[in-house]
C-alpha positions as CSV (number, residue, x, y, z in Angstrom):
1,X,0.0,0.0,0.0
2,X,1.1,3.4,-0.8
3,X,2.0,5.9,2.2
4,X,1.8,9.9,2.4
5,X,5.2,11.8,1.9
6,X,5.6,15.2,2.5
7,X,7.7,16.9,0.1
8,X,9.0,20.7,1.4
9,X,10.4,23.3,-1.2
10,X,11.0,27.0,-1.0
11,X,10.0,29.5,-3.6
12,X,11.4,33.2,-4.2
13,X,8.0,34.3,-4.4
14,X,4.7,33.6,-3.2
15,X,3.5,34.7,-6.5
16,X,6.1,31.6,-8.2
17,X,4.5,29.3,-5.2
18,X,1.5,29.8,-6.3
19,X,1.7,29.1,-10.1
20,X,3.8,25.8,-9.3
21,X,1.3,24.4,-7.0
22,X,-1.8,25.1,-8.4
23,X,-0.1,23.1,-11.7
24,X,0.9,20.2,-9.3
25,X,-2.8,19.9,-7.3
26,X,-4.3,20.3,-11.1
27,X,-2.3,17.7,-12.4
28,X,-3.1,15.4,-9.4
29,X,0.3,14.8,-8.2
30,X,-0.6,16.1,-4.8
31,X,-3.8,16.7,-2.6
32,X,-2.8,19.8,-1.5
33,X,-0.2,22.3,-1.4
34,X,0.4,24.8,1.8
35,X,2.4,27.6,1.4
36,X,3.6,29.7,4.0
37,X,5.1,33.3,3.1
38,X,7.5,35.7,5.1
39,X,10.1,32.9,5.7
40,X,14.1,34.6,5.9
41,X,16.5,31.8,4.5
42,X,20.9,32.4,5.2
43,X,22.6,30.1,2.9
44,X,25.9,29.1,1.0
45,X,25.8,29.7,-2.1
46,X,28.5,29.8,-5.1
47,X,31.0,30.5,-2.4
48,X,29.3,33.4,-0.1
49,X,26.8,33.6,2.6
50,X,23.3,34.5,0.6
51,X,20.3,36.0,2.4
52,X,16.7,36.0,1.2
53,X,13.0,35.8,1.4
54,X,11.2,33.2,0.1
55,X,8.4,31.4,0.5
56,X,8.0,27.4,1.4
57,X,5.7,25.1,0.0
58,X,5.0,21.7,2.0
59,X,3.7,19.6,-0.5
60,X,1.3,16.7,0.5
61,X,1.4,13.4,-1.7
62,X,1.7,9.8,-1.9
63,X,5.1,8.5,-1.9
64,X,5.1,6.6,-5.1
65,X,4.1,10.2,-6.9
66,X,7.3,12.1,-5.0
67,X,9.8,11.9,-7.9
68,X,7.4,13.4,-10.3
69,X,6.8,15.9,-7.8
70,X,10.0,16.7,-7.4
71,X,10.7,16.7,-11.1
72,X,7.4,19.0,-11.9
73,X,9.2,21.6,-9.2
74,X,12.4,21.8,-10.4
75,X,11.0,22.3,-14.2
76,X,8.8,25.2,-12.9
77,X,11.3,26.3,-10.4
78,X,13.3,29.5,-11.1
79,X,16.1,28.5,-8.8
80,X,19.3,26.4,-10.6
81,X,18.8,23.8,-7.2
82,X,15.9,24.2,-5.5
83,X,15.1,22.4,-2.3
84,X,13.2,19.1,-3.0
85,X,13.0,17.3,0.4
86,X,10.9,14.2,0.8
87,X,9.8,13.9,4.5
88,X,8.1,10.6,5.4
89,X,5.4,10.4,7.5
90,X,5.0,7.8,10.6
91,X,0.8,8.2,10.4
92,X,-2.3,10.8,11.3
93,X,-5.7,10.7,10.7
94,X,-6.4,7.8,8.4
95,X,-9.8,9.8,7.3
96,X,-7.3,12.5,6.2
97,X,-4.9,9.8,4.9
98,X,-7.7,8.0,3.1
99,X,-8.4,11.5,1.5
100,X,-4.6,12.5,0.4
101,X,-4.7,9.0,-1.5
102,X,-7.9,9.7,-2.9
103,X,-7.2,12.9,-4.5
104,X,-4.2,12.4,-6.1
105,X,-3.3,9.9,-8.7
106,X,-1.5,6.2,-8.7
107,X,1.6,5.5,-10.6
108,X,-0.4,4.0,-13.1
109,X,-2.5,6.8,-13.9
């Protein structure tokens, strides 16, 4: 049986959160998408200490629909690497459960 997967990504705009997961619920790679604005990230990149605002996007899906996730993010993603992070999940409500798996679509699909 397939299990839920969280998948957590950050956007440099709410406005580019948006856009990428409307596509992704449309497309029925997830059930939902939650994005919270007003996050401040401090990073390493290309050799320097980068700051910036962004916005992250918890993705909720089932675990066999993660890597098309992930690759449906990065090809709508402006960053060159953007954070694609698959967090497992232990349990919760199996009503809620029973709804993620309804709502998005099997590998086969």
């Amino acid at each position: 049986m397939d299990r839920a997967v969280f998948v957590y990504t950050t956007y440099p705009s709410v406005v580019e959160a948006e856009q990428a997961g409307r596509a992704i619920v449309e497309r029925r790679l997830a059930a939902c998408v939650n994005i919270l604005p007003g996050m401040i990230s401090h990073y390493w990149w290309q050799g320097a200490i980068e700051r910036a605002e962004e916005a992250v996007m918890i993705i909720k899906t089932r675990v066999s629909l993660a890597e098309a996730v992930r690759d449906a993010v990065k090809a709508m993603h402006s960053y060159t690497t953007p954070a694609v992070l698959f967090l497992p999940l232990e349990g919760g409500d199996p009503a809620y459960l029973n709804w993620l798996m309804q709502e998005t679509r099997d590998e086969q699909s």
